[in-house]
C-alpha positions in Angstrom: -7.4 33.4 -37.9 -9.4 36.2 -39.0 -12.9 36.8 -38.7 -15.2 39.2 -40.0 -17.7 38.8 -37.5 -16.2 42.6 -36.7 -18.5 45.2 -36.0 -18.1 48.8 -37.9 -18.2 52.6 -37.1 -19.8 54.5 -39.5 -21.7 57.2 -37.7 -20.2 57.5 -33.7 -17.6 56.1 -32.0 -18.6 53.9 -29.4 -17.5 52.8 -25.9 -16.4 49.5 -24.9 -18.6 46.7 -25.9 -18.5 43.4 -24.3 -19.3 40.0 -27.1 -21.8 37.7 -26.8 -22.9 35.1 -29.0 -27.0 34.3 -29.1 -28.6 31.3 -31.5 -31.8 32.4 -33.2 -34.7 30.4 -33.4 -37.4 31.0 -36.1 -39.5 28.5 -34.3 -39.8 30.4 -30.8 -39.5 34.0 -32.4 -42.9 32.8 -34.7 -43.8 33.1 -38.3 -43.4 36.4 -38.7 -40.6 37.4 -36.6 -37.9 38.4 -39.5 -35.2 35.8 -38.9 -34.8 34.3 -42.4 -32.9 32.0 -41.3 -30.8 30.9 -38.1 -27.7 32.7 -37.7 -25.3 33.4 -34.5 -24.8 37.2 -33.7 -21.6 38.4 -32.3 -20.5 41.5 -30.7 -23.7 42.6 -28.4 -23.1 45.2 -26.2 -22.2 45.3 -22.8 -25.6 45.1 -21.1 -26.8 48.2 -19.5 -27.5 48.6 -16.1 -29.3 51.2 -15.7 -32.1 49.8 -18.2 -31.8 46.1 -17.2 -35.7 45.4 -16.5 -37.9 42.2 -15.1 -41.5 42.1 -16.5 -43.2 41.1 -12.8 -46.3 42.3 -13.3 -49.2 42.3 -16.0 -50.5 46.1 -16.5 -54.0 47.0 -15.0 -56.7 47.8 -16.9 -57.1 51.4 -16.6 -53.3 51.9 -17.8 -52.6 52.1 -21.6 -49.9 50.0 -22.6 -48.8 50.3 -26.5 -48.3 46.4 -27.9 -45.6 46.0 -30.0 -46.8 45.2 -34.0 -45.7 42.3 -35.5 -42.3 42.4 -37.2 -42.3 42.8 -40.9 -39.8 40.3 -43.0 -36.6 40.8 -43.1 -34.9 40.2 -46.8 -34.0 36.6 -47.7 -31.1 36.8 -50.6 -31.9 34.7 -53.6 -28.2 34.3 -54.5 -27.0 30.4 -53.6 -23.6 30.4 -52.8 -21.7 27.4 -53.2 -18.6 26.9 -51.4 -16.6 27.8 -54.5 -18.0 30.6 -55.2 -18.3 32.0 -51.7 -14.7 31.5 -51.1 -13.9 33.0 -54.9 -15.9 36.3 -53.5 -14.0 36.7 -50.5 -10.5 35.8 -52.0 -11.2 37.8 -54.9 -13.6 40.9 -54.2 -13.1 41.3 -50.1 -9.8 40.5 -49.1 -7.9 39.8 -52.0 -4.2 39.9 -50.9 -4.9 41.2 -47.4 -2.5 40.2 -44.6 -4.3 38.2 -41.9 -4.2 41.4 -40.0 -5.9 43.4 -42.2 -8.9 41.3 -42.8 -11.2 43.2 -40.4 -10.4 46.2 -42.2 -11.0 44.9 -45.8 -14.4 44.0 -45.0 -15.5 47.0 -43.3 -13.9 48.6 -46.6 -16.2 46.4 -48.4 -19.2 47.2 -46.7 -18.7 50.9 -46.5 -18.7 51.1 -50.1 -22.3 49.3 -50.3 -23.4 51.4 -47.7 -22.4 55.2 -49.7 -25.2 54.3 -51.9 -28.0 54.7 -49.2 -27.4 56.2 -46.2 -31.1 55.4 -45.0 -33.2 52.8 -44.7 -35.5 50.4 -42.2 -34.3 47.4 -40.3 -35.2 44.9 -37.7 -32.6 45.2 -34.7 -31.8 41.8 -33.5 -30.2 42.1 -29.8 -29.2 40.2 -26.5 -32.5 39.8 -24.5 -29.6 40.5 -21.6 -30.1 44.5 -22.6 -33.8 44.5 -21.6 -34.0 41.7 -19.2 -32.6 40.5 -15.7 -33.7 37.5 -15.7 -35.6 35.4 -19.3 -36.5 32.2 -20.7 -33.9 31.5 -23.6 -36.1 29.4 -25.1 -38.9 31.8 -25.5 -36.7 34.6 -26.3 -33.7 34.0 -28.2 -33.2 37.5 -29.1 -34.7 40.8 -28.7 -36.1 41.7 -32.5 -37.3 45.9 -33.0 -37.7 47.9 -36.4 -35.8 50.8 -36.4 -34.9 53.1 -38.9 -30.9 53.2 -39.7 -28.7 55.6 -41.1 -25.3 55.4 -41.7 -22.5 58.0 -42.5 -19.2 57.3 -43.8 -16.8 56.5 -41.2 -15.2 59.6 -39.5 -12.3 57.6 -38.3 -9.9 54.7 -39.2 -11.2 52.5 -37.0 -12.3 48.9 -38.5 -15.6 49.1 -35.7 -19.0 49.7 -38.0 -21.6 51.1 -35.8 -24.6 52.5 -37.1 -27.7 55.1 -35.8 -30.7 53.6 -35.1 -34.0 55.0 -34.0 -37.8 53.5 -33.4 -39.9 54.2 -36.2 -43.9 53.8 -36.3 -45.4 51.3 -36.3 -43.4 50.5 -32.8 -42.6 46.5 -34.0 -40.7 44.1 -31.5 -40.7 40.2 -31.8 -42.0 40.6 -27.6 -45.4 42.3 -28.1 -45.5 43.2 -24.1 -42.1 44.9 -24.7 -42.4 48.6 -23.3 -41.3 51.0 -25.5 -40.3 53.1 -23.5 -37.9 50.7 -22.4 -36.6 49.9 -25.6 -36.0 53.7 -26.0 -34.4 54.1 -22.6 -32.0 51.5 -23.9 -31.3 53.1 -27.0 -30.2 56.6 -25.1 -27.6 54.8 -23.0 -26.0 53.4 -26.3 -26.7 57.0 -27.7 -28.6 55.0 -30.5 -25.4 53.1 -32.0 -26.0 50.3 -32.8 -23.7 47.1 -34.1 -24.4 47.0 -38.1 -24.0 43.8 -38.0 -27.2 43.4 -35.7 -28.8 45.2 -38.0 -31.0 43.0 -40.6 -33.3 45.2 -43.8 -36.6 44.6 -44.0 -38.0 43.2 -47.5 -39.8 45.1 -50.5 -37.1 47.9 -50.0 -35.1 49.2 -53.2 -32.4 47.2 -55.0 -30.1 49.4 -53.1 -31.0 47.9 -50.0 -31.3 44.3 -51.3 -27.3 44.8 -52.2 -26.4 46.2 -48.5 -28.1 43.6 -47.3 -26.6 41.1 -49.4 -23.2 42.8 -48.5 -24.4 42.3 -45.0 -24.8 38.6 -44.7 -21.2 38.0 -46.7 -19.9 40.1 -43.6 -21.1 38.1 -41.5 -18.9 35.5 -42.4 -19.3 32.3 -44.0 -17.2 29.9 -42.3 -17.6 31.1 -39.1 -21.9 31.2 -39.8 -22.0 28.0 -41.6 -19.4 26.1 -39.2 -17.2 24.9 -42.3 -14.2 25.9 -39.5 -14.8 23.8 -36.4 -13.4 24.7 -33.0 -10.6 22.7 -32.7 -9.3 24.3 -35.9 -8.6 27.5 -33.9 -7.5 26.0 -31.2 -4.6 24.6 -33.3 -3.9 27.7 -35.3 -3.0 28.9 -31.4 -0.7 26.2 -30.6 1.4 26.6 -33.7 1.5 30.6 -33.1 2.9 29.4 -29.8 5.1 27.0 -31.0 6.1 29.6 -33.6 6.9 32.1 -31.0 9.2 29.8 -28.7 10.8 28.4 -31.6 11.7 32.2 -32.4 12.8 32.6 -28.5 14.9 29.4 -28.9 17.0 30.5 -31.9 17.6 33.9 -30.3 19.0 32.4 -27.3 21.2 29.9 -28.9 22.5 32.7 -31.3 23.2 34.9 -28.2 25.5 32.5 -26.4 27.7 32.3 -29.3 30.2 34.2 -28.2 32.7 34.3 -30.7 32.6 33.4 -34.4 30.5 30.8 -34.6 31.7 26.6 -35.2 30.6 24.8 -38.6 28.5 23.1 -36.1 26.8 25.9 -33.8 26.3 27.5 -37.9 24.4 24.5 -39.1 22.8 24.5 -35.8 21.0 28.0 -36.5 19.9 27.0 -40.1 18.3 24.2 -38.5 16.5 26.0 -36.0 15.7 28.9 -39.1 14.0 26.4 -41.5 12.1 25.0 -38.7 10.3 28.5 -38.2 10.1 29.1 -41.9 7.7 25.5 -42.0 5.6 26.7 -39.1 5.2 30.1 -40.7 3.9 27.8 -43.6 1.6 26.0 -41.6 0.4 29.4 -40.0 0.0 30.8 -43.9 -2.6 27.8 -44.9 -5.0 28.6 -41.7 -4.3 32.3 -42.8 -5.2 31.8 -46.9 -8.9 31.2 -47.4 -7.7 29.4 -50.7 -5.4 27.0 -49.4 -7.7 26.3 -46.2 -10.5 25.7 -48.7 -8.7 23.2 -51.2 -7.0 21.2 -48.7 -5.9 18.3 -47.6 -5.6 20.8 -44.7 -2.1 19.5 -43.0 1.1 19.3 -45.8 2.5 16.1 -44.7 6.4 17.8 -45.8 8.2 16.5 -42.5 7.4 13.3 -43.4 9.2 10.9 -46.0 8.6 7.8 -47.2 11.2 5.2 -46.2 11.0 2.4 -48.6 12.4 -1.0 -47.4 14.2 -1.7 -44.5 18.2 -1.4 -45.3 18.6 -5.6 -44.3 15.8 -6.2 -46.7 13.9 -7.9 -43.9 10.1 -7.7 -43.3 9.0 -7.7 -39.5 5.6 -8.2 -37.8 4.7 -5.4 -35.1 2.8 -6.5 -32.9 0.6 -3.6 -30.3 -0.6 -5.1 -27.5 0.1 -4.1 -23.3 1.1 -7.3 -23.1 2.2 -10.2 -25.2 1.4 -14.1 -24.7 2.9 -16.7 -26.8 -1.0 -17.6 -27.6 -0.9 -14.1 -29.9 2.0 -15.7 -31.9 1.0 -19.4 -32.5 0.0 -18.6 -36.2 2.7 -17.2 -37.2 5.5 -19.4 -39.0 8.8 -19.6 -37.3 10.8 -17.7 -39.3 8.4 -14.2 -38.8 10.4 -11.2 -37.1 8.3 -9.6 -34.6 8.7 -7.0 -33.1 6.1 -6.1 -29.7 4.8 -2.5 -28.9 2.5 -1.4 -26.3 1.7 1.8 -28.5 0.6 2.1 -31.7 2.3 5.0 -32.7 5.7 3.5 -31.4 4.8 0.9 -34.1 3.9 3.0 -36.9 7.6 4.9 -35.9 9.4 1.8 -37.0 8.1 0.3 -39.7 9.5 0.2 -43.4 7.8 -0.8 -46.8 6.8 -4.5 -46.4 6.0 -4.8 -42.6 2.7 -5.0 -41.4 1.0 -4.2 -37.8 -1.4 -6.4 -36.0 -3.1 -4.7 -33.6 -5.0 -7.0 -30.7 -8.1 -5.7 -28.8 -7.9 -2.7 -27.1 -8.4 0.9 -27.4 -6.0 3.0 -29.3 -4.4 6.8 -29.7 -2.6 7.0 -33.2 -1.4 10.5 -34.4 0.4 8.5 -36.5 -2.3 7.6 -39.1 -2.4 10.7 -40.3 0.8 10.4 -41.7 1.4 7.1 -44.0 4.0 7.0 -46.5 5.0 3.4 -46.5 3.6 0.7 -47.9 2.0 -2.1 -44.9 -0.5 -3.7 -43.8 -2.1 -2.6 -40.5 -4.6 -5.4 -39.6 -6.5 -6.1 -36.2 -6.7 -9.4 -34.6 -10.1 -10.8 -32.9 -13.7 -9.2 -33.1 -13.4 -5.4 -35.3 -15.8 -4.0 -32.8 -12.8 -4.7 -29.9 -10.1 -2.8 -31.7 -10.8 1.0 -31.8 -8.4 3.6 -33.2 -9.5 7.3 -31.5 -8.1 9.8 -33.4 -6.1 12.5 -31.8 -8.0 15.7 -31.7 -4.8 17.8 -31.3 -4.0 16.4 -35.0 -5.5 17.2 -38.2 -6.2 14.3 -39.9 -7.1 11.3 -38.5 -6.0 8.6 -41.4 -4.3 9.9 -44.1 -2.1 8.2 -46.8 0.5 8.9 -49.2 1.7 5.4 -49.7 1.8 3.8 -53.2 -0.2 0.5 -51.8 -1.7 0.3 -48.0 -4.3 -1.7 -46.5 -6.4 -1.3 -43.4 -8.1 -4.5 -42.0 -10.7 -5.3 -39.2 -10.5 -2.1 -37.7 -13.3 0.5 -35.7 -12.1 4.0 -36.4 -13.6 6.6 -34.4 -13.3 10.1 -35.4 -13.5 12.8 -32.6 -12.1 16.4 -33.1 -10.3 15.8 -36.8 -11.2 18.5 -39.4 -10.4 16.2 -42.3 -12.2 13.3 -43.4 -11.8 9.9 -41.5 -9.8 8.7 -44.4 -8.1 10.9 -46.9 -6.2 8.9 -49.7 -4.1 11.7 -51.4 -1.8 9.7 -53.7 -1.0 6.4 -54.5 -3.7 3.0 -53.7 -5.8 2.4 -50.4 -7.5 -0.7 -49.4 -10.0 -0.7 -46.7 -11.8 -3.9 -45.7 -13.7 -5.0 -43.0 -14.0 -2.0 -40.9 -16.3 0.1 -39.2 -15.9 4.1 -39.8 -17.6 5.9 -37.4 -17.5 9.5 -38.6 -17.7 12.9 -36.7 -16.2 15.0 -39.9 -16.2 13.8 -43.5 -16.3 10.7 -44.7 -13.7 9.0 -46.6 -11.8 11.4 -49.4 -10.2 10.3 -52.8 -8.2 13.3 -53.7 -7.2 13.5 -57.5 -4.9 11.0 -58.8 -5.3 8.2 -56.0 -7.3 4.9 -55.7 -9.4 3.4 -53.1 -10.4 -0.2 -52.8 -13.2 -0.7 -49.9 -14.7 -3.9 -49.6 -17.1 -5.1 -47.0 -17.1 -1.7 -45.1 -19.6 0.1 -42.5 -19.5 3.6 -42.5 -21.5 5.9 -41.0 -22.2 9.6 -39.1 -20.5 11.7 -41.6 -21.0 15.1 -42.0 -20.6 15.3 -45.5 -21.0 12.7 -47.9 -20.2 9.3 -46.8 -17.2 8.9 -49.6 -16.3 11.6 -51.8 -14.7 11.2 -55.1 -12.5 13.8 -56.6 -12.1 14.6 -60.1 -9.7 11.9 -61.5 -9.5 9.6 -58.9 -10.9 6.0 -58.5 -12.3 3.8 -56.4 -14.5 0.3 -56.3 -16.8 -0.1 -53.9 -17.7 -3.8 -52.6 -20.2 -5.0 -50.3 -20.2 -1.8 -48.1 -22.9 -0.4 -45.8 -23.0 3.3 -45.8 -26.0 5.2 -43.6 -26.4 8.1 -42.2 -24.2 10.7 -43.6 -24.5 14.1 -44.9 -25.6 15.7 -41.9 -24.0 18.8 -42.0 -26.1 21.3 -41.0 -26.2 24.8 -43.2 -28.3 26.8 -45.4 -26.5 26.0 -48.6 -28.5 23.3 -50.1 -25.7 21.8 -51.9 -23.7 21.3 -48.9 -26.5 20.1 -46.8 -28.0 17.5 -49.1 -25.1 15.6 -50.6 -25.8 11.9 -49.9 -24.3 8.6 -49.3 -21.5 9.1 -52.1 -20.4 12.6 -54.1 -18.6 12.1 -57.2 -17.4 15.5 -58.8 -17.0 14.7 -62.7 -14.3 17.1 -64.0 -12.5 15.2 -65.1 -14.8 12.5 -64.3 -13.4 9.8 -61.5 -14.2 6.1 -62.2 -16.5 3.9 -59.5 -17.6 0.7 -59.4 -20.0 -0.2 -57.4 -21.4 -3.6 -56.6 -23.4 -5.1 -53.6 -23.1 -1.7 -51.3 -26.2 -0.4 -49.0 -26.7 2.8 -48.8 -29.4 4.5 -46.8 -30.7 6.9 -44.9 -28.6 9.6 -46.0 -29.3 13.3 -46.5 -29.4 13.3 -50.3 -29.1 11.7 -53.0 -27.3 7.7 -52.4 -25.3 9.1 -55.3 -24.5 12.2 -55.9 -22.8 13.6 -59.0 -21.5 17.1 -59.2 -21.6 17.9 -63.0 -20.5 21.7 -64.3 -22.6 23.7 -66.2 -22.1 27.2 -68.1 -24.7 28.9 -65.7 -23.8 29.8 -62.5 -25.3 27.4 -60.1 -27.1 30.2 -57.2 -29.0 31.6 -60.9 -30.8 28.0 -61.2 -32.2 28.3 -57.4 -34.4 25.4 -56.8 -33.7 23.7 -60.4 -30.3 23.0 -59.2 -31.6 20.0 -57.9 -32.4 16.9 -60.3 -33.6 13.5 -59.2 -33.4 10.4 -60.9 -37.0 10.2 -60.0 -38.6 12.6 -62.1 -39.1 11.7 -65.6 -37.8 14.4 -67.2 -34.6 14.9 -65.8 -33.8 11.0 -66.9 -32.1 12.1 -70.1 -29.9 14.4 -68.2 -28.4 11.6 -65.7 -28.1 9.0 -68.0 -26.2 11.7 -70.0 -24.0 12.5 -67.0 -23.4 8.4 -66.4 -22.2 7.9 -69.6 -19.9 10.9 -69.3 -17.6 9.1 -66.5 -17.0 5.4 -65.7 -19.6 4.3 -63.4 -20.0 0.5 -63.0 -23.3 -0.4 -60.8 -24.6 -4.1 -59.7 -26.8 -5.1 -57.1 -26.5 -2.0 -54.9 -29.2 -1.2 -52.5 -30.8 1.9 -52.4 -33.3 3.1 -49.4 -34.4 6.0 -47.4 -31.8 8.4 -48.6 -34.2 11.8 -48.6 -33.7 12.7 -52.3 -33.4 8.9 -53.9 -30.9 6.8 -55.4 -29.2 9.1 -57.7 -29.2 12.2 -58.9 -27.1 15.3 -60.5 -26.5 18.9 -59.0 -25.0 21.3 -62.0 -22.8 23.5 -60.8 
């Protein structure tokens, strides 16, 4: 996968520089320290010996020691990105129809074209505290902040490394007001003043000029690696299929290389087989690859899997998962039920048709099968919910996911851990959940365009974005559900940090009922609806925002509830941070 965290050469070519990653901390760095916001940086450089420095000692009085000044602002963009739009600038303006390979190189293109407008101007140098110090309190100093002046030259090679010269200007600034400065200079020499760009962060009330580089600056530093949109596990999966890729490539050159002779009808059919099976994990490989695709989900194609329809005897069979079975499990069933016993669940799952359904007794469960349901069943637990968890398989991409024309999930605990999808993710076709607990680690449940959910009597909570979001087109009706705690995603794009208990996007507008559901404590509105508008939503800033609360932004979601079937009865609202419901125009 291709990140842009990259740094760029564009006035020396540097040596070998060794990455580390520090958090930034407004609150330990001060008021006044320049960091706008909290951001990772990547790329330091390797730390230098030579000036690696303990502060042991305070100085004595009759020695002059020049404290550092306080560090000016550094420039906060007023531009909101929302997720659309950031992912329509870098599909569109930075690495259009790049290869993977070539993204580093796009967006050092990118930036070197924001950079030939000025080729001076002041910044605050944010470092590892690991260059100046052998030993420090990360908590007291998350990074090592100085304002230096910066210049950058177009780049003199090909090389996808921006770098840029740096030197201390007056006033000497630094975030550590006992920092030496001739320390900080001593440091500076042994990186012969090259500096990663991407370090680099320009001071406010500079020229436009240098609002744009700087803008250009924080779209470099990449959005879904900043904002965490791509969890780990992601990468580590994009890894696994490379591998598999690669031995998959291995296999069909051996098998072709021990036919010796013209090959059989069968050794023929043999090597298609084993050709279309790369092709699909080159597919797979091209969705982590395509910003587009990774951003408009659902994330894994389900195209291995087919639906099965009814079993060829026309028979209906009872799976039961359990280690073992007692005849005590089966007394409620009549005596003509076909049951079939699995210690797995997952071996169940593998052999059911249309019509069957799974009971699933207490216990705690693995099932990489849920993320791929095409078949119409039942999958019900028996005893107390709280005593029969699913764990979702963090090797997997989904956790439940469902193609099928009519399923049903009953008296289950789902647990997410590790799943970049939501915990549920209807895609086509009808859903019912009722009487289970959802306890979310990713999103919530999902209602992609064209399918129905039906969730009744429900607890969900923990997600990171909205508790259940609705897609343009889809529909759902809520019943008696308790919904808490979601939205807790944590980024500095408002919308995507504040959007509540439920999100409903309204173009075209999906239809809700809701009735008897209590939703609280949520980050956001308890309703959220996501209604366009002409204007582009970062232009409205703060106004983006309109609660039901204030009187004169009534009109406009009464307006926006009459636009779309939404059917409300004795829902609870309380707690959510922003009120019951409310309208982002977008």
């Amino acid at each position: 996968m291709a990140s842009a965290s990259t740094e760029t050469d564009t006035s020396c070519e540097s040596s070998q520089s060794q990455a580390a990653e520090v958090e930034l901390d407004d609150k330990s760095a001060g008021k006044n320290s320049g960091a706008s916001s909290v951001r990772p940086l990547t790329s330091s450089p390797r730390p230098v010996k030579a000036a690696q420095r303990e502060l042991k000692r305070r100085p004595t009085e009759s020695e002059e020691v020049e404290e550092a000044h306080v560090l000016p602002s550094v420039y906060v963009s007023t531009v909101k990105f929302t997720p659309e739009s950031r992912m329509n600038l870098y599909c569109d303006q930075i690495l259009a129809s790049c290869k993977a390979e070539e993204a580093d190189e796009a967006m050092s293109k990118y930036l070197t074209e924001k950079l030939r407008a000025k080729s001076t101007w002041l910044g605050i140098w944010k470092t590892n505290p690991e260059l100046f110090f052998v030993k420090y309190d990360e908590g007291s100093i998350p990074y090592v902040g100085i304002l230096v002046e910066v210049t950058c030259r177009p780049r003199q090679s090909q090389s996808s490394h921006l770098r840029a010269k740096v030197s201390v200007i007056e006033p000497y600034s630094s975030n550590i007001a006992n920092l030496p400065r001739e320390l900080v200079e001593e440091v500076l020499d042994e990186l012969d003043h090259c500096v990663p760009l991407l370090e680099v962060y320009p001071i406010d009330d500079q020229d436009p000029v240098v609002c744009s580089i700087a803008q250009a600056l924080e779209n470099v530093r990449f959005y879904d690696i900043q904002d965490g949109t791509i969890p780990g596990p992601v990468g580590q999966r994009f890894k696994r299929t490379l591998e598999k890729y690669r031995n998959k490539r291995v296999e069909l050159i051996e098998y072709q290389s021990n036919i010796r002779e013209d090959p059989s009808a069968a050794e023929a059919v043999e090597c298609w087989k084993k050709y279309y099976e790369i092709l699909m994990i080159c597919g797979l490989l091209k969705i982590w690859e395509d910003l587009r695709l990774r951003a408009h989900g659902p994330f894994f194609p389900r195209i291995l899997r087919r639906r099965k329809g009814q079993r060829p005897s026309g028979k209906v069979v009872t799976h039961i998962v359990a280690n073992m079975m007692t005849a005590d499990m089966v007394k409620d069933f009549s005596a003509h039920t076909l049951i079939q016993q699995h210690d797995n669940l997952d071996a169940s799952l593998d052999n059911c048709f249309s019509g069957d359904t799974v009971v699933i007794f207490p216990g705690e469960y693995h099932a990489s099968g849920f993320g791929m349901l095409t078949d119409d069943i039942i999958i019900k637990g028996a005893g107390n919910r709280e005593e029969i968890v699913i764990l979702s398989d963090p090797t997997q991409d989904n956790f439940v996911a469902s193609k099928s024309q009519n399923i049903s999930l009953i008296h289950l605990t789902l647990v997410q851990r590790g799943t970049t999808d939501g915990i549920v993710v209807v895609e086509s076709g009808h859903m019912m959940l009722e009487d289970c607990l959802l306890k979310c680690e990713g999103t919530g449940v999902c209602v992609l365009t064209g399918a129905a959910l039906t969730m009744k009597n429900c607890e969900l909570t923990g997600a990171q974005g909205p508790g259940v979001e609705l897609y343009p087109g889809s529909v759902a009706s809520l019943e008696g559900n308790n919904i808490h705690k979601c939205s807790n995603i944590k980024s500095s794009d408002v919308l995507k940090s504040m959007l509540g208990g439920i999100k409903l996007k309204v173009l075209p507008p999906p239809k809700l009922k809701l009735h008897n559901n209590y939703v609280h404590s949520n980050n956001g509105y308890g309703v959220t609806i996501i209604q366009p508008d002409d204007r582009y939503c970062h232009d409205a800033d703060e106004n983006v925002l309109e609660c039901a609360a204030g009187g004169d932004k009534r009109d406009d979601l009464v307006k926006a509830m009459q636009n779309m079937s939404l059917e409300m009865n004795n829902n609870k609202f309380e707690n959510n941070s922003m009120g019951e419901i409310g309208v982002i125009v977008c």
